[in-house]
PQR file of N, CA, C, O and H, with PARSE charges and radii, in Angstrom:
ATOM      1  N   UNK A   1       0.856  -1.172   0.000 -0.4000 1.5000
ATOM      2  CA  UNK A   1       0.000   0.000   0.000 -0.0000 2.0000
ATOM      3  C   UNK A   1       0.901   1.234   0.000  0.5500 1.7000
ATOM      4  O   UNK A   1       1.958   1.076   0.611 -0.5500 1.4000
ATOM      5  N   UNK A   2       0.676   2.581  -0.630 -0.4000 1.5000
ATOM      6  CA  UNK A   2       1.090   3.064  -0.984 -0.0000 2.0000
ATOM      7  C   UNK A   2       0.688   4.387  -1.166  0.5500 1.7000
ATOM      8  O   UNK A   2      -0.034   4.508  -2.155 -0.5500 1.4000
ATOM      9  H   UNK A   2      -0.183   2.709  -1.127  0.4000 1.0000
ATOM     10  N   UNK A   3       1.031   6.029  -0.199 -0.4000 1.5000
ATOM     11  CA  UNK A   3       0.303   6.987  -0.379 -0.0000 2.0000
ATOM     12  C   UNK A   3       0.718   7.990  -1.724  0.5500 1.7000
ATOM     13  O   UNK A   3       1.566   7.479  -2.456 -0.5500 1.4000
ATOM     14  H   UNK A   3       1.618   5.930   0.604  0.4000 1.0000
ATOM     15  N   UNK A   4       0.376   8.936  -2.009 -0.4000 1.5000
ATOM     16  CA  UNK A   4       0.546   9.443  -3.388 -0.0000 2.0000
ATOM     17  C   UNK A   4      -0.356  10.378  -3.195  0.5500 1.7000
ATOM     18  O   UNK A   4      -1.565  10.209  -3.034 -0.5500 1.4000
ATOM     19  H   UNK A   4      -0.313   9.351  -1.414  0.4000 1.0000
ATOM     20  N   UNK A   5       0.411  11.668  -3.214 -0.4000 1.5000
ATOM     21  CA  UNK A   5      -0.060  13.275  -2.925 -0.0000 2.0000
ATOM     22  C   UNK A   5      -0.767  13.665  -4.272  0.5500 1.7000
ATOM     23  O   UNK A   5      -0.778  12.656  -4.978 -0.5500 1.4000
ATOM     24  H   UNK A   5       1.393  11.806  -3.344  0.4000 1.0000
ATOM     25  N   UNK A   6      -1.194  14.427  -4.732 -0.4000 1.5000
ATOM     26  CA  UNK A   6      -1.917  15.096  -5.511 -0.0000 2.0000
ATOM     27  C   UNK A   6      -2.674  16.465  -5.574  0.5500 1.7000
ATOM     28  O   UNK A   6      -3.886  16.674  -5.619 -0.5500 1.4000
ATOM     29  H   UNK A   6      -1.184  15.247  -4.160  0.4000 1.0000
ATOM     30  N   UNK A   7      -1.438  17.494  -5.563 -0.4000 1.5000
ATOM     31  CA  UNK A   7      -1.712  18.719  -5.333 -0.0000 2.0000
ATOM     32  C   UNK A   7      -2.478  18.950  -6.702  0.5500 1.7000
ATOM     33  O   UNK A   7      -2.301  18.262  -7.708 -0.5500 1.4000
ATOM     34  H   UNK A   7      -0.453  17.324  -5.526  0.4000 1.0000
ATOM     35  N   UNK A   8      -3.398  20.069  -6.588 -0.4000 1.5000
ATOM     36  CA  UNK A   8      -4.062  21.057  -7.928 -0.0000 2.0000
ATOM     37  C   UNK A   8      -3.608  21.935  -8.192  0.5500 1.7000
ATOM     38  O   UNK A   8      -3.965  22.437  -9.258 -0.5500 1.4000
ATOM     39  H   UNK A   8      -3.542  20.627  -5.770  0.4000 1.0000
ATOM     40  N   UNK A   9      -2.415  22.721  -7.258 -0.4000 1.5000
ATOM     41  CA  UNK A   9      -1.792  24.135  -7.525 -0.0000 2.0000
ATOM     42  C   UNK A   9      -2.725  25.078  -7.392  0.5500 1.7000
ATOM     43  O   UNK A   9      -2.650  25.980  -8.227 -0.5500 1.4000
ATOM     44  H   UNK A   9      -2.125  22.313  -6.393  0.4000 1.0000
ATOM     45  N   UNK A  10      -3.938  25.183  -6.277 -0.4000 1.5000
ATOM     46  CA  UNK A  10      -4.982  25.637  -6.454 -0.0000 2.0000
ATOM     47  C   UNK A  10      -5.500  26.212  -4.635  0.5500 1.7000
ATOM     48  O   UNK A  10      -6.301  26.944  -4.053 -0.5500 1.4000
ATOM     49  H   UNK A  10      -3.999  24.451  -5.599  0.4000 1.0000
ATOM     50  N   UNK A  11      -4.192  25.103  -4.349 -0.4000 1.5000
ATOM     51  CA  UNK A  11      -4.266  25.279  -2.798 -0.0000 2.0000
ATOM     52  C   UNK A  11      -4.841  23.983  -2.075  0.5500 1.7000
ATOM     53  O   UNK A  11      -4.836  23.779  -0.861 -0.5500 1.4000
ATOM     54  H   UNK A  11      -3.542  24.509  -4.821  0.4000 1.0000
ATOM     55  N   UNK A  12      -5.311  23.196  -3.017 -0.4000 1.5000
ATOM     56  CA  UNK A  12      -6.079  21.479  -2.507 -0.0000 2.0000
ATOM     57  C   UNK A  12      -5.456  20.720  -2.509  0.5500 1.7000
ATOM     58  O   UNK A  12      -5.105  20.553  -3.677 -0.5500 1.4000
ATOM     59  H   UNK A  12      -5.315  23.361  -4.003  0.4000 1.0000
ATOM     60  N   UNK A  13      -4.834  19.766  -1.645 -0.4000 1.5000
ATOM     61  CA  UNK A  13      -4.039  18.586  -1.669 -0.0000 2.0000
ATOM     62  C   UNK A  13      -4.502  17.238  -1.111  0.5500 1.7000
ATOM     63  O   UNK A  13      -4.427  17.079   0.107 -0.5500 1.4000
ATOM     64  H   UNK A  13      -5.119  19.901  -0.697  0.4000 1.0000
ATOM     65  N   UNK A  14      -4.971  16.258  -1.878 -0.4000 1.5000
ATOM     66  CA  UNK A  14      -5.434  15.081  -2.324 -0.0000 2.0000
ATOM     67  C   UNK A  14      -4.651  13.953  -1.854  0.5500 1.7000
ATOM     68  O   UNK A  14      -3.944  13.464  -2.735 -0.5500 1.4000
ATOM     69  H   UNK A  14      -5.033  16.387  -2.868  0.4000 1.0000
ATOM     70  N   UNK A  15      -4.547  13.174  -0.243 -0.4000 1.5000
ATOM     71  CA  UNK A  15      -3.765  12.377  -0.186 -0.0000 2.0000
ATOM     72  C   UNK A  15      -4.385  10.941  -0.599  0.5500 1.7000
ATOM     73  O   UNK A  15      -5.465  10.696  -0.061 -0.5500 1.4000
ATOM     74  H   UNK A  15      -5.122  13.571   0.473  0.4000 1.0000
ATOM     75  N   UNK A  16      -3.911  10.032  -1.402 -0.4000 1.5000
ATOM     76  CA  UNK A  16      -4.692   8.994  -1.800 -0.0000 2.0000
ATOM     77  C   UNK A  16      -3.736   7.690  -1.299  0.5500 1.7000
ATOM     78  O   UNK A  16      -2.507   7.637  -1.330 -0.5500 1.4000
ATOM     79  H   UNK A  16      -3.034  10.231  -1.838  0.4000 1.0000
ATOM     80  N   UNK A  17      -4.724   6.611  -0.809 -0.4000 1.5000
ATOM     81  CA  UNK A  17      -3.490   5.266  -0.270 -0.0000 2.0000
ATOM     82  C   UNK A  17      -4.531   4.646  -1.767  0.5500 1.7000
ATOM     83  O   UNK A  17      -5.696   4.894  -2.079 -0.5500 1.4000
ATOM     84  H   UNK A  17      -5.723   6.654  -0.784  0.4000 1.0000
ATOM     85  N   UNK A  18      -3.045   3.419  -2.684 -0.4000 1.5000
ATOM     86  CA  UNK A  18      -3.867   2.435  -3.277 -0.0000 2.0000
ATOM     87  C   UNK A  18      -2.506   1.984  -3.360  0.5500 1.7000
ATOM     88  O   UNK A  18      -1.488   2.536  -2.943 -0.5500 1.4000
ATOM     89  H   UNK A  18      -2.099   3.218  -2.430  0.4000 1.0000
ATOM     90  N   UNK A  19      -2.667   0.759  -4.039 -0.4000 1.5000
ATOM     91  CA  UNK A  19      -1.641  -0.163  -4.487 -0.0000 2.0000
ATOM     92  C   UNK A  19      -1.067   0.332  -5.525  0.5500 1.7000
ATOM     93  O   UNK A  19      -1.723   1.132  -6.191 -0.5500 1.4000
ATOM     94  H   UNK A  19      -3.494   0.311  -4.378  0.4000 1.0000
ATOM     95  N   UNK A  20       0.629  -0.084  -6.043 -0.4000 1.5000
ATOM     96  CA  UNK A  20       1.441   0.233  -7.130 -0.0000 2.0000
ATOM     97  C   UNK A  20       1.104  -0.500  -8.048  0.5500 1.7000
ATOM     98  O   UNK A  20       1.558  -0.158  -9.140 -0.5500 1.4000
ATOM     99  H   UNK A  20       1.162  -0.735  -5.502  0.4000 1.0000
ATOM    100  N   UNK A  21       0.130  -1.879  -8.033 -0.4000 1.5000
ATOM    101  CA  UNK A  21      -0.307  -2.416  -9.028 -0.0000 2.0000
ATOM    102  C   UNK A  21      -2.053  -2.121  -9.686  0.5500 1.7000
ATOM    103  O   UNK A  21      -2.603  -2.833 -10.527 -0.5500 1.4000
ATOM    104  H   UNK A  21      -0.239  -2.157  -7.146  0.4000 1.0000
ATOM    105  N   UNK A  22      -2.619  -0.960  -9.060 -0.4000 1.5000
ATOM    106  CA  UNK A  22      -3.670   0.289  -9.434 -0.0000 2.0000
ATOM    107  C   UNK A  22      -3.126   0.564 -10.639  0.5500 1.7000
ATOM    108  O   UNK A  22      -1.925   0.309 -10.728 -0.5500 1.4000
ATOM    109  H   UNK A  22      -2.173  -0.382  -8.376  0.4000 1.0000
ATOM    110  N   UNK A  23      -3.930   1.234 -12.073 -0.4000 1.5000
ATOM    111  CA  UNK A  23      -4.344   1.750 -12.602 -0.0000 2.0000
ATOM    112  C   UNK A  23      -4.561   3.586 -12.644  0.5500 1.7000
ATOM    113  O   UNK A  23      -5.515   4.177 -12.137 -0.5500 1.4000
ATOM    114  H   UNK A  23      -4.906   1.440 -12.002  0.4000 1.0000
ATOM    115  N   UNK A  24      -3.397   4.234 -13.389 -0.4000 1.5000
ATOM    116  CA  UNK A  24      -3.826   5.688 -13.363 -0.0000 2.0000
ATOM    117  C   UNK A  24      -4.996   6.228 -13.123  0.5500 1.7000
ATOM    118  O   UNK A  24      -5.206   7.051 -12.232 -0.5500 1.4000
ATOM    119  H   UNK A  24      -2.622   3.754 -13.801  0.4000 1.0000
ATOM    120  N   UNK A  25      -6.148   5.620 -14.216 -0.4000 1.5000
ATOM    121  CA  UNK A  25      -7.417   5.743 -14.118 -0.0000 2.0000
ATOM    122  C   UNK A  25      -8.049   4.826 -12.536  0.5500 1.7000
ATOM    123  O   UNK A  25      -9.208   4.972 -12.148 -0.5500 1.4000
ATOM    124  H   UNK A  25      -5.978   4.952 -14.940  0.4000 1.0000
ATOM    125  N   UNK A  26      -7.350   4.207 -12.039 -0.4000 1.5000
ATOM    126  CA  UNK A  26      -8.234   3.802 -10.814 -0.0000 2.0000
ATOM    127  C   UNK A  26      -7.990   5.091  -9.658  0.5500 1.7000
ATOM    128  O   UNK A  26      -8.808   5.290  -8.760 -0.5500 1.4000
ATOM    129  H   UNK A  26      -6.408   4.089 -12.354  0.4000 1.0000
ATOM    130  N   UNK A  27      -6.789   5.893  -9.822 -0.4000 1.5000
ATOM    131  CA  UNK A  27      -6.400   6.322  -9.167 -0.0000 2.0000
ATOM    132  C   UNK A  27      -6.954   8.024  -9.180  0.5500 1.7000
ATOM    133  O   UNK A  27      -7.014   8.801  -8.228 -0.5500 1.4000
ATOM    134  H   UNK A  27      -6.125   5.732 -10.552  0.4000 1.0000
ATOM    135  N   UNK A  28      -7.245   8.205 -10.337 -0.4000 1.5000
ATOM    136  CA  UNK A  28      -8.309   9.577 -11.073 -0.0000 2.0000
ATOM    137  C   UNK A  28      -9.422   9.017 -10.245  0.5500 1.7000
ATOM    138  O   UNK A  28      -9.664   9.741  -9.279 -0.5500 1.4000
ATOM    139  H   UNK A  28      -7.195   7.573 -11.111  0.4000 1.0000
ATOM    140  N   UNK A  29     -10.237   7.857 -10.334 -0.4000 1.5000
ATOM    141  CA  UNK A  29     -11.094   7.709  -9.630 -0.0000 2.0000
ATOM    142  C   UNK A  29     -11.760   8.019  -8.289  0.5500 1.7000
ATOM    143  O   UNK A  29     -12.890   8.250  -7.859 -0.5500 1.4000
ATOM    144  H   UNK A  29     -10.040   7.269 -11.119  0.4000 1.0000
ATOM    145  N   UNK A  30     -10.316   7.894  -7.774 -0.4000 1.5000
ATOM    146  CA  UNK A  30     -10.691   8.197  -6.081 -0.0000 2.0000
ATOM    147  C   UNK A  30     -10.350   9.468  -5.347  0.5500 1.7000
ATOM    148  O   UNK A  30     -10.491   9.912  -4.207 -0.5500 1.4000
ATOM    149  H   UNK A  30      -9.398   7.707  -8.123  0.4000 1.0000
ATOM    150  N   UNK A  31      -9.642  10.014  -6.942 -0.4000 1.5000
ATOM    151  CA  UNK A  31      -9.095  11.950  -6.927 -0.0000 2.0000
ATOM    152  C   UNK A  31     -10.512  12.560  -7.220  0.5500 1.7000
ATOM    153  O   UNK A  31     -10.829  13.702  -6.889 -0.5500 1.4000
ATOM    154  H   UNK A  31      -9.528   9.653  -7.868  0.4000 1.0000
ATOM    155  N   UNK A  32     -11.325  11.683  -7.871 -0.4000 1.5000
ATOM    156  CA  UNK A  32     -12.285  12.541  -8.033 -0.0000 2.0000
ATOM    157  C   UNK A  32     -13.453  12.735  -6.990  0.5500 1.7000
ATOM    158  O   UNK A  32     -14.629  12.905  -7.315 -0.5500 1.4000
ATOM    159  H   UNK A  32     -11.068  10.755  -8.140  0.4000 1.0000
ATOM    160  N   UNK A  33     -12.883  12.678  -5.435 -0.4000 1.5000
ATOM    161  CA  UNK A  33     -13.623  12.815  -4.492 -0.0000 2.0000
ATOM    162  C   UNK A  33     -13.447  14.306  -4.409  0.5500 1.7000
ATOM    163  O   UNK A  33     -14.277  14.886  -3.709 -0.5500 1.4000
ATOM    164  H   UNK A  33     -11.929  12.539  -5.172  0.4000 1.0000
ATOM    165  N   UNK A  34     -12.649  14.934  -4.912 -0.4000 1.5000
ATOM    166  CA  UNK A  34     -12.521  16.209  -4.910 -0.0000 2.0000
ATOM    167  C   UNK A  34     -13.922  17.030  -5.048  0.5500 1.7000
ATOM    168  O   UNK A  34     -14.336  17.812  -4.191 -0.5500 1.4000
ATOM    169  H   UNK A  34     -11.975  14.463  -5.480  0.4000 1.0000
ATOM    170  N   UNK A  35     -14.692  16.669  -6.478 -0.4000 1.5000
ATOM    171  CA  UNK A  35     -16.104  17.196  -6.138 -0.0000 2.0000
ATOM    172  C   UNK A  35     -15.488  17.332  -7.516  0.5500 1.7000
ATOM    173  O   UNK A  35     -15.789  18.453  -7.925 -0.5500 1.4000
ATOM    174  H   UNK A  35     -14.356  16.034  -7.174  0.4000 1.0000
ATOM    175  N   UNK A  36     -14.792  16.715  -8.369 -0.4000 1.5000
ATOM    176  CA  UNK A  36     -14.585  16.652 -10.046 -0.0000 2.0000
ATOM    177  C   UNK A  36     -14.797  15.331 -10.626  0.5500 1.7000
ATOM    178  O   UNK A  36     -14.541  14.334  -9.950 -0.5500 1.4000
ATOM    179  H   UNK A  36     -14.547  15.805  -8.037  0.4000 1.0000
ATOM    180  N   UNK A  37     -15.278  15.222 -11.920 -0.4000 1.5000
ATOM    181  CA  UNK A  37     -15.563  13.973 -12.450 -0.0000 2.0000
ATOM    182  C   UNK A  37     -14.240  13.592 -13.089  0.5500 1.7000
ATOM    183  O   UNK A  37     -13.386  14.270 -13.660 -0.5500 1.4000
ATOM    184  H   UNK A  37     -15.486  16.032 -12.469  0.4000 1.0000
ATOM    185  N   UNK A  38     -14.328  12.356 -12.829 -0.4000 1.5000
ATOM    186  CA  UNK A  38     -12.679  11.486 -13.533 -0.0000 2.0000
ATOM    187  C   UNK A  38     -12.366  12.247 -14.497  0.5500 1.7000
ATOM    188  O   UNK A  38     -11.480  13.098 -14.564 -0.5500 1.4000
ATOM    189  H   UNK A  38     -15.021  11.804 -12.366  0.4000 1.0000
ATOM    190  N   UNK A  39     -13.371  11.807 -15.492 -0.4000 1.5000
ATOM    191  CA  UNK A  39     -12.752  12.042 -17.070 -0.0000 2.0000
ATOM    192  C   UNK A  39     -12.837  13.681 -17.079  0.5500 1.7000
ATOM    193  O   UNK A  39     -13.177  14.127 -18.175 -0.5500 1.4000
ATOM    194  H   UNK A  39     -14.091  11.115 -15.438  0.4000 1.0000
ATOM    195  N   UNK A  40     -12.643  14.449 -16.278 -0.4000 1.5000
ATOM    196  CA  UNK A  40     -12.057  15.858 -16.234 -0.0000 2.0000
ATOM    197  C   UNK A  40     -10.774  16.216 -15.943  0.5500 1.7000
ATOM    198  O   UNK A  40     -10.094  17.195 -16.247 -0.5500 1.4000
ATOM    199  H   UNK A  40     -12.367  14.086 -15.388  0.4000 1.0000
ATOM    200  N   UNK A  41     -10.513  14.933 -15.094 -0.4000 1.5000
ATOM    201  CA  UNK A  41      -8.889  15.243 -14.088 -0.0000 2.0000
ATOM    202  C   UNK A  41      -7.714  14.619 -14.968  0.5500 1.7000
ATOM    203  O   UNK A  41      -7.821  13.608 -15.663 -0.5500 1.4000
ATOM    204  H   UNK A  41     -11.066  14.138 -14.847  0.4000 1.0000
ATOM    205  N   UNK A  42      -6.417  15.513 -14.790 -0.4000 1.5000
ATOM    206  CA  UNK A  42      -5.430  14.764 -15.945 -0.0000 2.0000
ATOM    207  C   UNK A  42      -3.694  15.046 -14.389  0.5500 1.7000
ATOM    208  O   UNK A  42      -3.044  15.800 -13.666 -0.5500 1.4000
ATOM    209  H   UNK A  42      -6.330  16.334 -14.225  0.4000 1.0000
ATOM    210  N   UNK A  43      -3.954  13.665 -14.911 -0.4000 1.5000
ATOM    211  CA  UNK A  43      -2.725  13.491 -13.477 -0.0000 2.0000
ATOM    212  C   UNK A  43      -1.425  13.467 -14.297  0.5500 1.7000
ATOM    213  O   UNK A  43      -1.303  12.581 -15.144 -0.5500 1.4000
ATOM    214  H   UNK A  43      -4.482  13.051 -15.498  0.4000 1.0000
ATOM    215  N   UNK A  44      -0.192  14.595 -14.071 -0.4000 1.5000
ATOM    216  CA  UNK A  44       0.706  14.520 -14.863 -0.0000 2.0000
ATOM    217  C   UNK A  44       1.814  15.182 -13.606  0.5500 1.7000
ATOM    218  O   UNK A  44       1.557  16.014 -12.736 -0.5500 1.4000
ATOM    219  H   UNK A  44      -0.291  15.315 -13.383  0.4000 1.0000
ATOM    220  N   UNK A  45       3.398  14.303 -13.963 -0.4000 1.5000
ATOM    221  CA  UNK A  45       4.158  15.002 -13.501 -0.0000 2.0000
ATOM    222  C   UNK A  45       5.290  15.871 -14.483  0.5500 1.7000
ATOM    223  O   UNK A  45       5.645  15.601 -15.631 -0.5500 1.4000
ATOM    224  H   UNK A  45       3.607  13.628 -14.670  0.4000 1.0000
ATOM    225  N   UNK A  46       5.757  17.109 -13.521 -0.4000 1.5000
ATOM    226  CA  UNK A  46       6.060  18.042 -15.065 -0.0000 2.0000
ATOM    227  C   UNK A  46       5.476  17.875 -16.325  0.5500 1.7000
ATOM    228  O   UNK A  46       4.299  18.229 -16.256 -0.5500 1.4000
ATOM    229  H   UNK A  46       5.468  17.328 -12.588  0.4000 1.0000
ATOM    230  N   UNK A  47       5.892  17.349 -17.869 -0.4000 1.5000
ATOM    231  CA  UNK A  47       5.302  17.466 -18.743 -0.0000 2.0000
ATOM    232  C   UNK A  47       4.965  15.974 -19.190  0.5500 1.7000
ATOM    233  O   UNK A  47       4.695  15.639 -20.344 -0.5500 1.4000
ATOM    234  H   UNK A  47       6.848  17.061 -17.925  0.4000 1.0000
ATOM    235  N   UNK A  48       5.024  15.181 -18.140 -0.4000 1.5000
ATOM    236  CA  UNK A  48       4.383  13.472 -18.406 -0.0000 2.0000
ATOM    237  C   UNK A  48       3.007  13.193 -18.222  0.5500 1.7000
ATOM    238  O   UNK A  48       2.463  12.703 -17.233 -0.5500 1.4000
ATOM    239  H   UNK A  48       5.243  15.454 -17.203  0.4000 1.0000
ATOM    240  N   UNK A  49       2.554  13.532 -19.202 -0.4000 1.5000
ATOM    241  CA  UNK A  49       1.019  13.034 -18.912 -0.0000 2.0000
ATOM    242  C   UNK A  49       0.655  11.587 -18.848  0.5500 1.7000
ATOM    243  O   UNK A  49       0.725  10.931 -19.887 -0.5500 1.4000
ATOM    244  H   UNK A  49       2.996  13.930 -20.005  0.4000 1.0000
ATOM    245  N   UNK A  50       0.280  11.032 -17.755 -0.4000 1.5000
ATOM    246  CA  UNK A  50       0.136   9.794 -17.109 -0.0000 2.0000
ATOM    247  C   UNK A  50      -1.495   9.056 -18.071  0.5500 1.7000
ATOM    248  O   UNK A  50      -2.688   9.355 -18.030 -0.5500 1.4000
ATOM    249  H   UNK A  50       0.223  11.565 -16.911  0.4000 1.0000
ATOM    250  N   UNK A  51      -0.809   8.168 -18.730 -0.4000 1.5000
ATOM    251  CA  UNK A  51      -2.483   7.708 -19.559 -0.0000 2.0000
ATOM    252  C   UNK A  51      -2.776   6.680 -18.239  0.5500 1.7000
ATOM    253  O   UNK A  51      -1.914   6.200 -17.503 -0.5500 1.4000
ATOM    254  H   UNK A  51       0.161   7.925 -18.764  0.4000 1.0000
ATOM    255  N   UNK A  52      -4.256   6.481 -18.153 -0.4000 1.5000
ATOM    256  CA  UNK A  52      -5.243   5.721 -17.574 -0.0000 2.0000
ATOM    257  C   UNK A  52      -4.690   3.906 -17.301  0.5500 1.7000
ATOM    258  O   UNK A  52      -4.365   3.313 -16.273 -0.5500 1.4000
ATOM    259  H   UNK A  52      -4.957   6.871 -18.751  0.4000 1.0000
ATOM    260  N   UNK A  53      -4.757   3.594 -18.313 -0.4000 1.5000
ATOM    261  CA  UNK A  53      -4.884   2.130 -18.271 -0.0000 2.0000
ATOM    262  C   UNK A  53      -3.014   1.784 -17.480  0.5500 1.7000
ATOM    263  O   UNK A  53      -3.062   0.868 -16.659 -0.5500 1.4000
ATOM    264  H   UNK A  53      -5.021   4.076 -19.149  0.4000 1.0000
ATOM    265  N   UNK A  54      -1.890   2.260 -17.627 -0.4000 1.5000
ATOM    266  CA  UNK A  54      -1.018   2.115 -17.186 -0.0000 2.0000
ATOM    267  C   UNK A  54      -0.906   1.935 -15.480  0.5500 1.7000
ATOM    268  O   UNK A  54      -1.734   2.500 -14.767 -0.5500 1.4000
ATOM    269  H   UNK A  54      -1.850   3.004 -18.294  0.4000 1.0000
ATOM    270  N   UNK A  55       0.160   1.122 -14.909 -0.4000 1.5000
ATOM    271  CA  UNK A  55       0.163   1.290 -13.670 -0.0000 2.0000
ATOM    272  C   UNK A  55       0.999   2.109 -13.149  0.5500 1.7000
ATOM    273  O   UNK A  55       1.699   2.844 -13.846 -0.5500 1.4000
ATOM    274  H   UNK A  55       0.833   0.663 -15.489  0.4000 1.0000
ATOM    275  N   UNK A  56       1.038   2.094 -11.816 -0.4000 1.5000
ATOM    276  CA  UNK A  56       1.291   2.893 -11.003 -0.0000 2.0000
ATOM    277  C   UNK A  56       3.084   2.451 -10.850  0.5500 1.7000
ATOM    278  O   UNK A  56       4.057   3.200 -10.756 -0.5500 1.4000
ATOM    279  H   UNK A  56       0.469   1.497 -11.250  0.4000 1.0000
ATOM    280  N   UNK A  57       3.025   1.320 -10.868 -0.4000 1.5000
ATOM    281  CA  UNK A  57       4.280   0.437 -10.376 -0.0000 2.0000
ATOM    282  C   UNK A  57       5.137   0.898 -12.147  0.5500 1.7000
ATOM    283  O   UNK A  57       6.263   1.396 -12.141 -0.5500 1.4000
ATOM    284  H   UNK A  57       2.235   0.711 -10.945  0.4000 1.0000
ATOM    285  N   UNK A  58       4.322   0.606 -13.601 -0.4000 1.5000
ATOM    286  CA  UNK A  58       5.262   1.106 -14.924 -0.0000 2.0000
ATOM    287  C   UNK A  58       5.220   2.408 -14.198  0.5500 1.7000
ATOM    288  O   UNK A  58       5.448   1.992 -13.062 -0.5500 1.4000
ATOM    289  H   UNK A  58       3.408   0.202 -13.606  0.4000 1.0000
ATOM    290  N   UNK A  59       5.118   3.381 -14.104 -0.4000 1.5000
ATOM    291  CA  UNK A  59       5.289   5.094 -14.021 -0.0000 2.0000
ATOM    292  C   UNK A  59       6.173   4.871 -13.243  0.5500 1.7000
ATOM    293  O   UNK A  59       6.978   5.791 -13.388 -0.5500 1.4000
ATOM    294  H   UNK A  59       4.933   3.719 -15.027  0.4000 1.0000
ATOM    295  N   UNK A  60       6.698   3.854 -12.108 -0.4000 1.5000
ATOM    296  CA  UNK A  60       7.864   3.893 -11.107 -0.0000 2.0000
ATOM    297  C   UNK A  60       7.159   5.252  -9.992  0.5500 1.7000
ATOM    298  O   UNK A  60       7.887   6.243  -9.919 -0.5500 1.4000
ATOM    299  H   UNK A  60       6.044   3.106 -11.990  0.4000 1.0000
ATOM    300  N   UNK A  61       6.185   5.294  -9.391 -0.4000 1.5000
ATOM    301  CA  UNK A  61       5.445   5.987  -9.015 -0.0000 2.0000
ATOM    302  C   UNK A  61       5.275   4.929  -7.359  0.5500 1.7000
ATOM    303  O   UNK A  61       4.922   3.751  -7.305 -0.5500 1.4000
ATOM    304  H   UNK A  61       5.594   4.489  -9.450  0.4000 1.0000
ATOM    305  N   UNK A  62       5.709   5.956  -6.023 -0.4000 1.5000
ATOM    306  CA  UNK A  62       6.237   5.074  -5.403 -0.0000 2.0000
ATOM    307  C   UNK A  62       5.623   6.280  -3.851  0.5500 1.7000
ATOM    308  O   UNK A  62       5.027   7.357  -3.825 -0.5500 1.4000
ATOM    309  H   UNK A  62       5.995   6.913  -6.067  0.4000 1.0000
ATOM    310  N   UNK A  63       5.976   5.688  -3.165 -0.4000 1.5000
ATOM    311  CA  UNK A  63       5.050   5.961  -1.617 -0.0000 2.0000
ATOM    312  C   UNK A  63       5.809   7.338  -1.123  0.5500 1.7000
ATOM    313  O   UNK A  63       6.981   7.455  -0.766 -0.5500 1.4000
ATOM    314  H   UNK A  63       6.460   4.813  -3.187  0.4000 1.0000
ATOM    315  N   UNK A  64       4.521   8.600  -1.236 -0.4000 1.5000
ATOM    316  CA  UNK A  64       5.329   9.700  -0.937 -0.0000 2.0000
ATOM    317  C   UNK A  64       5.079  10.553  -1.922  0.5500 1.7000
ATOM    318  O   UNK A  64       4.823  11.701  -1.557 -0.5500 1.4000
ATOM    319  H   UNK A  64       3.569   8.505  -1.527  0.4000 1.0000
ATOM    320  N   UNK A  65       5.077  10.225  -3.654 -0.4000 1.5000
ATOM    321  CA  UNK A  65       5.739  10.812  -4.457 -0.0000 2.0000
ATOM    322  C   UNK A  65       4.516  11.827  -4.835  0.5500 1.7000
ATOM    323  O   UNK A  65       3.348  11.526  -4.589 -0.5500 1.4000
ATOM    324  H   UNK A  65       5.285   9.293  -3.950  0.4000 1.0000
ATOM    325  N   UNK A  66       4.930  13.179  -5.517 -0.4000 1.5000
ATOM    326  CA  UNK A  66       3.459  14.126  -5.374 -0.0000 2.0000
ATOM    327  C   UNK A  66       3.519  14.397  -7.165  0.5500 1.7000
ATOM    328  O   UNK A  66       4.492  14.624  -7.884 -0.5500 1.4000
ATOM    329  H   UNK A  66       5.879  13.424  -5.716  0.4000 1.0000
ATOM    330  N   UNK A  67       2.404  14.295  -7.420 -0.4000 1.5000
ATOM    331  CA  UNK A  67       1.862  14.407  -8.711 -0.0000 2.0000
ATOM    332  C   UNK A  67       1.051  15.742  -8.376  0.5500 1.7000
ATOM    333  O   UNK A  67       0.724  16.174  -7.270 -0.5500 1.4000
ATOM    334  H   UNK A  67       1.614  14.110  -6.836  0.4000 1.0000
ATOM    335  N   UNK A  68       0.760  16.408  -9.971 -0.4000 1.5000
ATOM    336  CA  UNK A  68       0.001  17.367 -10.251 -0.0000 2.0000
ATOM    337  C   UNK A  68      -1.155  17.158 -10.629  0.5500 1.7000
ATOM    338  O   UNK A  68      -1.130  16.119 -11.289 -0.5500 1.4000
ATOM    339  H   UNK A  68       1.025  16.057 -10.869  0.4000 1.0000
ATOM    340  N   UNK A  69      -2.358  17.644 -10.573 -0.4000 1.5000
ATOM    341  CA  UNK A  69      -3.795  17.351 -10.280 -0.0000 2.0000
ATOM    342  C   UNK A  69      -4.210  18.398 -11.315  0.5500 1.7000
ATOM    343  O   UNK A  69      -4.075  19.568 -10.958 -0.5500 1.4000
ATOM    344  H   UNK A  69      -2.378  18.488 -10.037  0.4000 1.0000
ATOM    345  N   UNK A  70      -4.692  18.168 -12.535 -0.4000 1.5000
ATOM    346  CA  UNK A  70      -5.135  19.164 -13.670 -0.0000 2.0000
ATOM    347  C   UNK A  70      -7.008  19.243 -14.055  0.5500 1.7000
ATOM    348  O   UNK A  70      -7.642  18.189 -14.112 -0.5500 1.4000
ATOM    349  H   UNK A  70      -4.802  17.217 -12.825  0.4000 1.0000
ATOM    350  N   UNK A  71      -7.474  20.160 -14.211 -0.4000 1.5000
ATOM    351  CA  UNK A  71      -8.787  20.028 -14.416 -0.0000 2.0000
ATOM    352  C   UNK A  71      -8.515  20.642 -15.838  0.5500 1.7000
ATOM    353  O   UNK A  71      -7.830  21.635 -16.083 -0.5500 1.4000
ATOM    354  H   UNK A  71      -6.959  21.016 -14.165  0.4000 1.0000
ATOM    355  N   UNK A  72      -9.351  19.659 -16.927 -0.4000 1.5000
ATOM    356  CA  UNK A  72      -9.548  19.923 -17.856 -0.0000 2.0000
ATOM    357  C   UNK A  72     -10.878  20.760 -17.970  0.5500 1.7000
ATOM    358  O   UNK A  72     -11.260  21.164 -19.069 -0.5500 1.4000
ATOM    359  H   UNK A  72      -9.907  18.853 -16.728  0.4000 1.0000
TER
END
């Protein structure tokens, strides 16, 4: 198990626990408790935009690490 920050740059910070073997898109899922719908949110670090179906464990995406939180 595994936590994973998710700031918006907006002032909101999103702490989420799931597994490294989760799904980007599983992980949009439970960002979107924010009060945003999934397919609005685009989880990217610097200029890596993270596609959906990939895991958490390929991105090398690891306990701690803080991603950016984008509303399309």
């Amino acid at each position: 198990m595994i936590e994973v920050v998710l700031n918006d740059r907006l002032g909101k910070k999103v702490r989420v626990k799931c597994n490294d073997d989760d799904t980007v898109g599983d992980l949009k899922l439970v960002a979107a408790q924010t009060g945003t719908r999934a397919d609005k949110i685009r989880i990217q670090k610097w200029y890596t935009i993270y596609k959906d179906h990939i895991t958490l464990k390929d991105y090398e995406i690891h306990d701690g690490m803080g991603l950016e939180l984008y509303y399309n």
